[in-house]
C-alpha positions in Angstrom: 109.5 100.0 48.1 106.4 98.6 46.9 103.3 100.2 47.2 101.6 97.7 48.1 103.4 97.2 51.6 101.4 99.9 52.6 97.8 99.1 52.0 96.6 99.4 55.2 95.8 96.9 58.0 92.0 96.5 57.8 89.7 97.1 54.7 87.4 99.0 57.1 88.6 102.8 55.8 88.9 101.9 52.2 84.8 100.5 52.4 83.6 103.4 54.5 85.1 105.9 51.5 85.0 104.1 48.7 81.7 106.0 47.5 83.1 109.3 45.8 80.2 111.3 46.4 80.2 111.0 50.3 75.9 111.0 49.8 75.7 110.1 53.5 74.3 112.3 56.9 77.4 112.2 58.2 80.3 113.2 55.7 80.6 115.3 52.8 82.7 117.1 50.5 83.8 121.1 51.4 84.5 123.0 48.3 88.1 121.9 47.9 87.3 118.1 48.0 88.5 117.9 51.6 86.4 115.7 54.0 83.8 117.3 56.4 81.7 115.9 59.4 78.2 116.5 60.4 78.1 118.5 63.7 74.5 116.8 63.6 76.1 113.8 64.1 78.6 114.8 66.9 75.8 116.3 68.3 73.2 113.9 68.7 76.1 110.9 69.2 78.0 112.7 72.3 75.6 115.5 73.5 78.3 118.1 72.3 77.2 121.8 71.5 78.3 122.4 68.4 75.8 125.4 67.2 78.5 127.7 67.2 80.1 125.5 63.7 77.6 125.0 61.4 76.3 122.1 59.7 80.2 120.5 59.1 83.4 120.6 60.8 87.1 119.2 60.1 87.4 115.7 61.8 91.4 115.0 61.9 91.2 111.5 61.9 88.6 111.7 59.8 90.5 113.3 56.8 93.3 110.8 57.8 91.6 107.8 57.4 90.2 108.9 54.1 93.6 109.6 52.8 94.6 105.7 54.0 91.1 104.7 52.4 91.6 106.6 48.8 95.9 105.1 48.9 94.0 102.0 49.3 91.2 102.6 46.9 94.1 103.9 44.3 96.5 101.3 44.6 93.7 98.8 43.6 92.3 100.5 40.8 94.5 103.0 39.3 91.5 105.4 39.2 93.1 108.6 39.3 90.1 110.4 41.4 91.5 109.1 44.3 95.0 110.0 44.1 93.4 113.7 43.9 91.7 113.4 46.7 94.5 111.8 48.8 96.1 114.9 48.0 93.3 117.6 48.2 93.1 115.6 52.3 96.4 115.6 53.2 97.2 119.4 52.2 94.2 120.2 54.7 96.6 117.8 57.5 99.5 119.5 56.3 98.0 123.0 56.9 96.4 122.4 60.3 98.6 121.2 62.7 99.8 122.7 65.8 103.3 122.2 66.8 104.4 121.5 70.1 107.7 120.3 71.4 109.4 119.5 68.1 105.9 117.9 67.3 103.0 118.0 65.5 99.8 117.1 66.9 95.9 117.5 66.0 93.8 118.4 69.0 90.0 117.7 68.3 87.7 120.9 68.5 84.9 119.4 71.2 85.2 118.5 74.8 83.9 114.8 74.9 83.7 113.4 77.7 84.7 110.3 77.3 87.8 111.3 75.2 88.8 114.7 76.4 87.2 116.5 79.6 88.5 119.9 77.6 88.3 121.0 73.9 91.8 120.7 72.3 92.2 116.5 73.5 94.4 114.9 71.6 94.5 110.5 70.7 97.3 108.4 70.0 94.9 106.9 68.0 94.2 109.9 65.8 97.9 110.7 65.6 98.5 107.5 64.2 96.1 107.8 61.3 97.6 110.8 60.6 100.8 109.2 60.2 100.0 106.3 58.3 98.4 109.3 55.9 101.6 111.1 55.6 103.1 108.0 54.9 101.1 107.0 52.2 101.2 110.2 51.0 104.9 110.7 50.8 105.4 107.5 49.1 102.9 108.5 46.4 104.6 111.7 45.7 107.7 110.1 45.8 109.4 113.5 47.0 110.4 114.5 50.7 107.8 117.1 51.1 106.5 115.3 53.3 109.3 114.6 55.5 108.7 117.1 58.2 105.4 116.1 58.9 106.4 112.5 59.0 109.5 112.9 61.5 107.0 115.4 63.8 104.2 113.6 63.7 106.0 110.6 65.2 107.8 112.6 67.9 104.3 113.5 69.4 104.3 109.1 70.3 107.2 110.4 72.9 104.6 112.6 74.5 103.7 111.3 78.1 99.8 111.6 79.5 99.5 113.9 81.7 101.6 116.7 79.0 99.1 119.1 77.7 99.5 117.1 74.4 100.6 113.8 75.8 99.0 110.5 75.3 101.9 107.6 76.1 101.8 105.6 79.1 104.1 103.0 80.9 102.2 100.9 83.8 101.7 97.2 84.6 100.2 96.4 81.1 103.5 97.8 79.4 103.4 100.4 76.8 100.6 101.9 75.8 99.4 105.2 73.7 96.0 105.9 74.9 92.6 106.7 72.7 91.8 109.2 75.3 93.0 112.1 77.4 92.1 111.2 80.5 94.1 111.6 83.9 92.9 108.2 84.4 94.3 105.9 81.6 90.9 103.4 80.0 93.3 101.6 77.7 90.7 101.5 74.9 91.7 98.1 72.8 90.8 99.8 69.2 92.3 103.1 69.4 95.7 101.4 70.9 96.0 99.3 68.1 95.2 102.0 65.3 98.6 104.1 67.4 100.5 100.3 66.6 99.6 100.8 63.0 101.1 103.9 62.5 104.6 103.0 64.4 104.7 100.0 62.4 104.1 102.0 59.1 107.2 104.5 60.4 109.1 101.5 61.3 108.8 100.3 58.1 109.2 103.4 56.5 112.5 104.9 58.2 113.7 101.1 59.7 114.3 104.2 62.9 115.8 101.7 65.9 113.8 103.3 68.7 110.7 103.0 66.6 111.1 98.8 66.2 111.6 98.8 70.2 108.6 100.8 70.9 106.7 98.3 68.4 108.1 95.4 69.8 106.6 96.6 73.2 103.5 97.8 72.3 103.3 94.0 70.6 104.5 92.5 74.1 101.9 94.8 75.5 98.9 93.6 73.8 100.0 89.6 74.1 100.1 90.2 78.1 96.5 92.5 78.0 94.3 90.7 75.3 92.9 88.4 77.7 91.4 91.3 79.7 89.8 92.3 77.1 87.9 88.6 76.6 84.6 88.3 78.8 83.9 84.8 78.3 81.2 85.7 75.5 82.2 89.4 74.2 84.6 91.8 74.1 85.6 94.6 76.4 85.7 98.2 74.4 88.3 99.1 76.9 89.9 98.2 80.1 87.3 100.2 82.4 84.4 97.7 82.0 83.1 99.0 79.0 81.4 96.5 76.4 82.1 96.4 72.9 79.1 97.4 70.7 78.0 95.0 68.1 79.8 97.0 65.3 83.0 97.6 67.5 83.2 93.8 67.8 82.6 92.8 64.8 84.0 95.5 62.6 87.1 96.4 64.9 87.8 94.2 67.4 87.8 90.6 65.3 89.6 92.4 61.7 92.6 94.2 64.0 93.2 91.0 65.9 94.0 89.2 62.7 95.8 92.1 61.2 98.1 92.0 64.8 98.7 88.2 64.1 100.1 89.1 60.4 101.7 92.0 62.0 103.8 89.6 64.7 103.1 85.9 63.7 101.8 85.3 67.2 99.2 83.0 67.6 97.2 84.3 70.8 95.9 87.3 68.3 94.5 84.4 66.0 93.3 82.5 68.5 91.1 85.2 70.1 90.2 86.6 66.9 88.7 82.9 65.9 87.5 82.8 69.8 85.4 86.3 69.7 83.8 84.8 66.1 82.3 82.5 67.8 80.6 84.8 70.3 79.2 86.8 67.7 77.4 83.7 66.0 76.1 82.3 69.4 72.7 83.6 70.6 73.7 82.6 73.9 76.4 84.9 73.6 74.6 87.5 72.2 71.8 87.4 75.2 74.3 87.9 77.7 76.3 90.7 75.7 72.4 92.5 76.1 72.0 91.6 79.5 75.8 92.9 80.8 75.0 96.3 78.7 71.4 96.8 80.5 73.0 96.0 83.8 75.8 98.3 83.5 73.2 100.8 81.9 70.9 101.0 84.3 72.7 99.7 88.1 76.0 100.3 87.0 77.5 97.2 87.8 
């Protein structure tokens, strides 16, 4: 298996860590090299109390997505500082889990309210980070201690919303494993897809039977809903009538589109990819992206 099959989907993870000393508000380095979020940042983004944590706290799909960005960052350059850090991140995964049901999941420590009415939420996008990291990280150690992880990590994607840890659904869009854990599935377009990269990675990884199926409908899925998501000059951030920020538009939405038509070969995830381009270089576009957010802001249209 090359290693190179596994550099991940979008370049997104592998620029936001690629500087080694982490000199920004928002992460640092703890002692042991492992990464750490600013409860500032939490704070002041989602209104969350954090005073009771200090400055830092461990962000699972955080630490996940830097062990994706320094495989990445490794593979490219043979520097050898990232294959330490890889490991120094995935030890703190391996070591902080909680298992449930013959799985492992990674509930996040603040209530958000937009994610998880009560502390302890789990994502189906942070579980599959997390997967693709013990993926990666298992094929760079080229043992099987990570084997366990692997196998329970992905039996948390069996886990139906509504389960104290579940985030799967099945309704009229098809499959779907949810950002959130909320009674009332949003179908958040990003966080769906980041769930599709890590079934793919274990697909690819184990060639498991029941994983291609799932894939294959989480694909079908996301050919049948991707028009929802188009407004006619922007993108939806989910399924609940909320607009995708500039960044989540730009950096998210457009890159995983065109990493879903290399994924599959189907051209609708081209075609909308090339489609919501053109919105972001069109000032008309633009205007009305402003005037939908300050009418949904403000008369909650």
């Amino acid at each position: 298996m090359d290693n190179k099959d596994f550099k991940y989907y979008i370049s997104y993870f592998a620029k936001e860590f690629s500087n080694l000393e982490h000199n920004r508000p928002w992460l640092s380095f703890d002692e042991n090299n492992i990464v750490v979020s600013s409860t500032k940042n939490l704070a002041s983004k989602f209104g969350v109390d954090t005073s009771e944590y200090g400055d830092y706290y461990y962000h699972p799909c955080e630490i996940a997505q830097a062990v994706c960005a320094y495989y990445d960052l490794y593979i490219e350059s043979n520097d050898k500082r990232y294959i330490d850090l890889l490991f120094s991140n995935i030890k703190w995964l391996s070591d902080n889990y909680v298992e449930y049901k013959d799985t492992y999941v990674y509930p996040f420590p603040f209530a958000i309210k937009t994610f998880g009415e009560k502390e302890g939420w789990i994502s189906g996008m942070y579980q599959g980070i997390i997967l693709s990291a013990f993926i990666r990280s298992s094929i760079l150690s080229n043992d099987n201690s990570f084997t366990t992880a692997i196998q329970k990590v992905y039996n948390s994607y069996s886990l139906k919303l509504g389960d104290k840890y579940g985030f799967m659904v099945e309704d009229e869009y098809g499959l779907w494993y949810e950002e959130s854990m909320l009674n009332q599935p949003t179908h958040i377009l990003n966080g769906f897809v980041y769930a599709i990269y890590g079934l793919a990675d274990y697909y690819k990884f184990s060639k498991d039977e029941e994983a291609g199926i799932n894939l294959n409908k989480c694909y079908q899925t996301l050919e049948n809903t991707i028009p929802h998501f188009d407004m006619g000059y922007w993108s939806f951030y989910d399924l609940n009538g909320t607009i995708a920020s500039y960044d989540y538009h730009n950096k998210m939405h457009i890159p995983i589109l065109y990493s879903l038509y290399e994924l599959t070969g189907k051209d609708i995830f081209k075609e909308y990819a090339i489609k919501w381009q053109t919105y972001s270089t069109s000032k008309i576009c633009k205007l009305r992206k402003k005037i939908y957010s300050f009418k949904k802001r403000f008369f909650n249209i």
